[in-house]
Each structure stands twice: as structure tokens, then as C-alpha cells.
C-alpha positions in Angstrom: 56.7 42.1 -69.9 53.4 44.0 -69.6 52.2 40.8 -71.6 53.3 38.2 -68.9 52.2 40.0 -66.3 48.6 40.5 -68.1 48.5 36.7 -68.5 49.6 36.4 -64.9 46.6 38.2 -63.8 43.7 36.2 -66.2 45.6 33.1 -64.9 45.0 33.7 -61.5 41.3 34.9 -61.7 40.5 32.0 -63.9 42.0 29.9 -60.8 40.0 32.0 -58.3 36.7 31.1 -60.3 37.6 28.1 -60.1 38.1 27.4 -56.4 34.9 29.7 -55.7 32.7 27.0 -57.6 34.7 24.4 -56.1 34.2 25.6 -52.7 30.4 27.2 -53.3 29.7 23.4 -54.4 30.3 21.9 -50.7 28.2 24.6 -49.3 25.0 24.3 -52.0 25.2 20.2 -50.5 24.8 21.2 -47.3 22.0 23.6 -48.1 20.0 20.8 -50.8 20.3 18.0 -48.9 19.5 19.1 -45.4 15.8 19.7 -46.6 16.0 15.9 -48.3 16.5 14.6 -44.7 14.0 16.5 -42.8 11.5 15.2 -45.7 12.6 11.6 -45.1 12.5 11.7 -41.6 8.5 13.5 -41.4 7.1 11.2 -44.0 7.7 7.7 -41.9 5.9 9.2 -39.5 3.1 10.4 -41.2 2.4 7.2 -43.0 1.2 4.2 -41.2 -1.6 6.7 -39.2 -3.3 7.0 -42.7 -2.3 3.8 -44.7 -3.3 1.0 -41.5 -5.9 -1.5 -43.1 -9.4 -1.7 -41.5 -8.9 -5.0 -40.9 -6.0 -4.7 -38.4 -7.8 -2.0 -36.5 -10.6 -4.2 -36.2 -8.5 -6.9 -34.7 -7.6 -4.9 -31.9 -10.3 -3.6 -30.5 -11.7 -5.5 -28.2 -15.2 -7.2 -29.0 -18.2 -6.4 -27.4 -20.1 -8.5 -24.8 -22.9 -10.6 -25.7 -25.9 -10.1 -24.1 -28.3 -12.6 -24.3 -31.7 -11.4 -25.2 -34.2 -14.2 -24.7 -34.7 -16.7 -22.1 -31.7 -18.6 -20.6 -31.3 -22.2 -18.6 -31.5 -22.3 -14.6 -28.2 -21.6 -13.2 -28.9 -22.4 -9.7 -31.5 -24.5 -7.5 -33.6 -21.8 -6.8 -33.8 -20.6 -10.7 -34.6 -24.0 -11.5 -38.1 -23.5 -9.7 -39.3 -21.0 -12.7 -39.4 -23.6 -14.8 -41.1 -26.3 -12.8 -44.7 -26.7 -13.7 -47.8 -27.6 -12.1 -49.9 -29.8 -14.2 -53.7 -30.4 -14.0 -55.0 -33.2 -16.2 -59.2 -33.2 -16.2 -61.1 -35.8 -17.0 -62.9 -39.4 -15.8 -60.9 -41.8 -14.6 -61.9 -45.6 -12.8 -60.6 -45.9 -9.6 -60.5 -49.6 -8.3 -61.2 -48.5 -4.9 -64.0 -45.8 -5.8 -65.7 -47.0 -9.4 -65.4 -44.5 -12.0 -64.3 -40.8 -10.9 -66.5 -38.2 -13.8 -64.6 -34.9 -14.6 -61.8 -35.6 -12.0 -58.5 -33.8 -12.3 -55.4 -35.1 -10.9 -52.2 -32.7 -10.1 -48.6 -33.4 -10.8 -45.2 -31.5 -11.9 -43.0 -31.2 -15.1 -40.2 -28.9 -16.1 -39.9 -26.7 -19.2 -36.4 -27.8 -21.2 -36.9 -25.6 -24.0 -37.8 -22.1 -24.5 -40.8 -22.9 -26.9 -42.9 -24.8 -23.9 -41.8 -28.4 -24.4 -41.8 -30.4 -21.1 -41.4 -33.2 -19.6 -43.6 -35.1 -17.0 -44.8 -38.6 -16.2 -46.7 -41.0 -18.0 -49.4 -41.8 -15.4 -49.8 -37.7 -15.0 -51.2 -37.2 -18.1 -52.4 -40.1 -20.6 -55.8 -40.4 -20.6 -57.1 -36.9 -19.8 -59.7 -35.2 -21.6 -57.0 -31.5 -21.5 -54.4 -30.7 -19.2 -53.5 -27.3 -17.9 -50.4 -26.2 -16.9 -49.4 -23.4 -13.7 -46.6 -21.5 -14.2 -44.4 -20.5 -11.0 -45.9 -16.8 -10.0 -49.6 -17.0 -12.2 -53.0 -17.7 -11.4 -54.3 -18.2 -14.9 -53.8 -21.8 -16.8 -52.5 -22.7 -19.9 -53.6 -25.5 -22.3 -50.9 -27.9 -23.6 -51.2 -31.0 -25.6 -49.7 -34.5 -25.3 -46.8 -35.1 -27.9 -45.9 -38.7 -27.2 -45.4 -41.1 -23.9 -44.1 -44.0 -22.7 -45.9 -45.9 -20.4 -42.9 -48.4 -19.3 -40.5 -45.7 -18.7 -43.4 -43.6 -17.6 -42.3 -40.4 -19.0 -44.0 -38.2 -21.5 -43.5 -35.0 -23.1 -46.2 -32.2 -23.5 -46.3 -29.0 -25.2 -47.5 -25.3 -23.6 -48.8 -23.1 -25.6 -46.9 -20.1 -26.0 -43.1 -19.6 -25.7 -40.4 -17.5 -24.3 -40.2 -19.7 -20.9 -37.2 -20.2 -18.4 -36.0 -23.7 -19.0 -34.3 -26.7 -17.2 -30.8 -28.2 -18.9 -30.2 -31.9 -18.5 -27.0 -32.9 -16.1 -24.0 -34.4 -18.2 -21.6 -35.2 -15.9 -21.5 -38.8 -13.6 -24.3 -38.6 -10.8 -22.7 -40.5 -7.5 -23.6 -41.5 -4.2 -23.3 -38.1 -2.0 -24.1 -35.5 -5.0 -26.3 -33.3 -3.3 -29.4 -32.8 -5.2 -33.2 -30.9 -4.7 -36.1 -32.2 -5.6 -38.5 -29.5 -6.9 -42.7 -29.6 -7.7 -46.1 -29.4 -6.7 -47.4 -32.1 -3.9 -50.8 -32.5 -2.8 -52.3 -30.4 -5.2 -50.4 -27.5 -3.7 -50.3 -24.7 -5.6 -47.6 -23.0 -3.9 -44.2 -25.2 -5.4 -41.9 -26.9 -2.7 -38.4 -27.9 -2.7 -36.3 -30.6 -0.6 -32.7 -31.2 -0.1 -31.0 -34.5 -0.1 -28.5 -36.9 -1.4 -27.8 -39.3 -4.0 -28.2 -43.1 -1.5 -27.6 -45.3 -4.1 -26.8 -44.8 -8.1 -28.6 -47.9 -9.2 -31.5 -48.8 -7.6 -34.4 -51.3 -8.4 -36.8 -49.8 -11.3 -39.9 -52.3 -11.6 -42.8 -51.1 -9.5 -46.7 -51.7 -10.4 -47.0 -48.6 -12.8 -43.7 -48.8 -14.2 -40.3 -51.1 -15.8 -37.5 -49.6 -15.7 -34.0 -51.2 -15.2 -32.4 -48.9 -12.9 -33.0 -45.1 -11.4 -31.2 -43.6 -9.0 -32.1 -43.2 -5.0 -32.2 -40.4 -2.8 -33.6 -39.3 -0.2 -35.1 -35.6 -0.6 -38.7 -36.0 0.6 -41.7 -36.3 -2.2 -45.3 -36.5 -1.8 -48.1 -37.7 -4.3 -48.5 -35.0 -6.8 -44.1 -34.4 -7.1 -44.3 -37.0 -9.9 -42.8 -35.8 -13.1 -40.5 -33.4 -11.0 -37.0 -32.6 -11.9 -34.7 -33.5 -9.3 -31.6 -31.0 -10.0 -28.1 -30.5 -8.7 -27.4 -27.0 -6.7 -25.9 -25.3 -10.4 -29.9 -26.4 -11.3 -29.2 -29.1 -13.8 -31.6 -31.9 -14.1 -30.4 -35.3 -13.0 -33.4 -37.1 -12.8 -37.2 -37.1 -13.2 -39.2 -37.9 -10.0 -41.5 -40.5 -10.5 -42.0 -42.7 -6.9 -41.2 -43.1 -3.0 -41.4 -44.6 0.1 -42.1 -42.2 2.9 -42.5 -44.8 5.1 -38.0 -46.0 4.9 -37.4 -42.2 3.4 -36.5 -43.7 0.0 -37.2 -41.6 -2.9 -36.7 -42.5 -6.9 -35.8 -40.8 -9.6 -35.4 -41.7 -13.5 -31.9 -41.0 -14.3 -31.3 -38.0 -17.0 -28.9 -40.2 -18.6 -31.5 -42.8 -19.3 -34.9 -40.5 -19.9 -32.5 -37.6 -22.3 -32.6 -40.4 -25.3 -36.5 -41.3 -25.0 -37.5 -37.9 -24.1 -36.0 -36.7 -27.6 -38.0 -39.5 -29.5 -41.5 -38.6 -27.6 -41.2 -34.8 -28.0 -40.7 -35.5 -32.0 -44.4 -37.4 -31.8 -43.7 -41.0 -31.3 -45.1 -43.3 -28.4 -42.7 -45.9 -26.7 -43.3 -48.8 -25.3 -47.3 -48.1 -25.4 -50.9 -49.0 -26.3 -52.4 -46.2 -24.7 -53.2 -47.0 -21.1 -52.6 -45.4 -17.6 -52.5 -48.5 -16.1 -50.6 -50.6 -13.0 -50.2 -53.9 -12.2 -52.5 -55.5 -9.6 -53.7 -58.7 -8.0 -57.5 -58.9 -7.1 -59.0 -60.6 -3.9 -59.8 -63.5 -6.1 -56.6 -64.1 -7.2 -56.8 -61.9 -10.6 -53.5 -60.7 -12.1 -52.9 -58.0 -14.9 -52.9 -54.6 -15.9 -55.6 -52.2 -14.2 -56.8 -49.6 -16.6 -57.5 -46.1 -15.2 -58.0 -44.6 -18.1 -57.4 -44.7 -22.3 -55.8 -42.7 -24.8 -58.4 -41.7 -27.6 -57.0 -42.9 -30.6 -54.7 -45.4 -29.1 -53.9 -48.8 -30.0 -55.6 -49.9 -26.7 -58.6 -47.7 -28.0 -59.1 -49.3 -31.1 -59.6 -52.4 -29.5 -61.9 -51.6 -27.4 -60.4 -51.3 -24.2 -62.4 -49.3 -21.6 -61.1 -47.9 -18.2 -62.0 -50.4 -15.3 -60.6 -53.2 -17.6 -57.8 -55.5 -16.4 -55.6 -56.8 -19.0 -54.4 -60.4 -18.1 -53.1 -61.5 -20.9 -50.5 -60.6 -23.9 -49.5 -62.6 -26.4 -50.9 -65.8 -24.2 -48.6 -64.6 -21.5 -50.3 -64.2 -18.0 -49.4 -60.6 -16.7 -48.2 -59.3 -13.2 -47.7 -62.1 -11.3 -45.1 -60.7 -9.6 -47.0 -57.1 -8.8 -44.8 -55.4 -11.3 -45.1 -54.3 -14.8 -42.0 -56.0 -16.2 -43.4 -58.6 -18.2 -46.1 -56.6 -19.8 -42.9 -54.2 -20.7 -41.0 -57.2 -21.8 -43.4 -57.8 -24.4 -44.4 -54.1 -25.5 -40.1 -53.9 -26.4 -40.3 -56.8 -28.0 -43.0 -55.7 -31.0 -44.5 -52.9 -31.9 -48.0 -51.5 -30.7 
């Protein structure tokens, strides 16, 4: 009896073990695995702050602004006037009316269209001269520049000022038509003090031949220019250059310009050195009392074809290639046969 009961009693404290490691289990989960969540859920958010690549924090921050740090193009008309130059070109020209001028200098304009000093100007401004010397807008001293190439049938050339670091003129791109407002910027009469006029575009393809130069076709307008505004950039109000002043007629307010579109492509091939359409002369077509026609010569590029020849200011070319020159007042045949050979 005593025996039952005494294996009664192990039997129900072995069961009681039991349950209490049964039971103490469910609570010890509770206990271990609360701490496994917390972990989990403080680690995600811990993470990305220290593992983001450089490279994606770089792409969003926003870049900085460029500033520019040298000298930019003309954005307006009035800008446009710090890069228009006053050129002085020294030295002895003939004039057919007064025999031969000694150590005369003549004034005329050009515009800067690059930082490093190259500009552009007019043929009949500067071939011949002993030196030029260029004003800048704002300064009383001169600078020297030299000659890089010309063309004396699309009377343009391109010098070079010394120095650098200059404001600069951009050449128009877009489609120049009649209305287009434009201002025509330089230096007439010798004055030192730079003007500019307002006008219009009157007609997009005017007559080019005159007695100094051949060209097919340059645009009219009508924004006043005097003697000495040759080789002045006539620009649109953003201060882009549409065209390079080169003659008038104050007389029917008729004005011409050398269209950008056509002088962009020659300037680029004078500025790298090379003459066009040239033997060296600053010449224009005349007709003498006696019925003599050809090319007066004002003056001669040292060096020049024409030079090596022997051809002296106060000459008159008549004939080229057996061809008897200007017998219309213009320079178109003498051009005609310059484009059709070389120098």
C-alpha cells in the first residue's frame, strides 16, 4: 500500500517537472526573442546612413554655378560698343585729287571677335599703311596691331592687337530680313568719341559692285554712316554682328553692309594668314578726263604681288590679262579675273 502510494507521489512530481519545463519553455520565447526583434527592427535603420555610395550623394546635390572668369561676347547693342575699335593707319598715300599725301593717317572702325585681339575691318582701311593703331572704347593710349591677311574684292581684312583679354563681338546666325532692326556702331570723321545709329534692314539683297569693291550682294539699311564708319559692325539689339559696314549714300539715306553670312567664311581664311582675291593694292576703279579706265592705286602692300612688280601708288592699272579694266566704274571685272587665278 505504502508502496503504491510512494509511487503515486514520484509519478506526480515527475509529471509536475514536466509541465514546469513545458510551460517555463513558452515564457523563455517570449523573453529570447523579443530582444531578436528590437535588433532587427534598429539595424535597418541604422544602415543606409553609413553604407550610401559617394557617388549617389554626389548626384544629388545640386551643382554649382559657373562663373565665367574671362572676357565674354556682347549681349546687347550698347555692350557691343566695347568691342568696336578705332583704327588709325599712318602712312603716304597718292590721292588723285591732291598728289601724294606723306605720313598721312586715315581713321576707320573694326570689331574685336575674339578674346586674343583678332578683328575685323575693311580692306581700303588698312592695306598699304606703314603701322596702324588701334583705340579702344574708354583709352587714350594706342595699340599697335599688324595686318594678318585681306581681300581687296570683298574688302575685308582681319588685323591682330596686341595684347588680349578684350570684350568681343559674336557673328548673327539666324536669317537677317527686311524690318530686323539693327545699329550701326564706329568711329566717323575721325571722331574719337564712338557713335551709334538705329535703323532697319530696307532690302536683304542689294547691289554689291561699287568702285572699291565686287561683291555679289550685301544687305541695305538705313542707320546713318559717315566716312570713317567703314569696317563697323552693324549688330542686332542682343549685339550680334550681322554685317560689316563698308559704304553709303547719305544723299537717298541708303546704307550697305557686308552680310555676316557671306564675310564669316573669308574672314576665317584671312585671320589664318592668307590673302583673297589680292595683289596688294588699295585701289578703286576710275575713269580719267581723257577717257582712261582702270584701277587707281593709293597705295601698295610691301611684299605684295603688286610690289614685286613694281607697282607704285599713283599708278592706274588698265589692263589684266589683256582685259581693259573698269569700264563700267566698278571693280567687277578686275575681281572676275583675281577669282579666276591665283595672285
Amino acid at each position: 500500500m505504502k508502496s503504491y502510494r510512494m509511487f503515486g507521489l514520484l509519478l506526480l512530481l515527475f509529471l509536475a517537472l514536466a509541465l514546469v519545463a513545458c510551460g517555463g519553455g513558452e515564457e523563455g520565447a517570449e523573453a529570447t526573442v523579443e530582444p531578436v526583434a528590437t535588433v532587427a527592427q534598429v539595424q535597418p535603420t541604422e544602415a543606409p546612413a553609413t553604407e550610401v555610395p559617394a557617388t549617389e550623394v554626389a548626384a544629388t546635390t545640386a551643382p554649382e554655378p559657373t562663373v565665367p572668369t574671362g572676357p565674354v561676347a556682347a549681349a546687347s547693342f550698347q555692350e557691343a560698343i566695347n568691342a568696336t575699335v578705332q583704327i588709325v593707319a599712318e602712312g603716304s598715300f597718292m590721292d588723285p585729287e591732291f598728289g601724294m599725301q606723306y605720313n598721312s593717317a586715315g581713321a576707320g572702325t573694326g570689331f574685336i571677335i575674339d578674346p586674343s585681339g583678332i578683328a575685323v575691318t575693311n580692306n581700303h582701311v588698312v592695306t598699304g599703311a606703314a603701322f596702324l593703331q588701334v583705340y579702344l572704347q574708354g583709352e587714350d593710349e594706342p595699340l599697335n596691331a599688324r595686318v594678318l591677311g585681306v581681300s581687296e574684292c570683298s574688302d575685308l581684312a582681319v588685323i591682330d592687337i596686341e595684347g588680349d583679354g578684350y570684350p568681343f563681338l559674336e557673328w548673327n546666325t539666324n536669317p537677317v530680313t527686311l524690318g530686323t532692326e539693327i545699329y550701326a556702331l564706329g568711329y566717323p570723321l575721325g571722331d574719337p568719341e564712338p557713335t551709334l545709329t538705329r535703323g532697319v534692314i530696307s532690302k536683304e539683297e542689294a547691289g554689291g559692285e561699287t568702285s572699291w569693291a565686287s561683291v555679289d550682294s550685301v544687305l541695305e539699311h538705313d542707320a546713318t554712316i559717315n566716312p570713317g564708319n567703314s569696317g563697323g559692325p552693324l549688330v542686332t539689339s542682343d549685339g550680334k554682328v550681322v554685317g560689316v559696314n563698308y559704304a553709303g549714300a547719305s544723299d537717298v539715306n541708303q546704307y550697305f553692309s557686308i552680310n555676316a553670312s557671306d564675310a564669316r567664311a573669308i574672314v576665317e581664311q584671312l585671320r589664318a594668314g592668307t590673302d583673297l582675291d589680292s595683289i596688294g593694292v588699295n585701289g578703286e576703279a576710275v575713269m580719267t578726263e581723257d577717257e582712261i579706265t582702270g584701277i587707281w592705286v593709293a597705295s601698295v602692300e610691301s611684299g605684295s604681288p603688286a610690289d614685286r612688280v613694281g607697282v607704285e601708288a599713283g599708278d592706274i592699272i588698265t589692263m589684266l590679262e589683256g582685259l581693259v579694266l573698269s569700264t563700267d566704274g566698278t571693280m567687277a571685272d578686275y575681281c572676275d579675273i583675281l577669282r579666276s587665278r591665283n595672285a
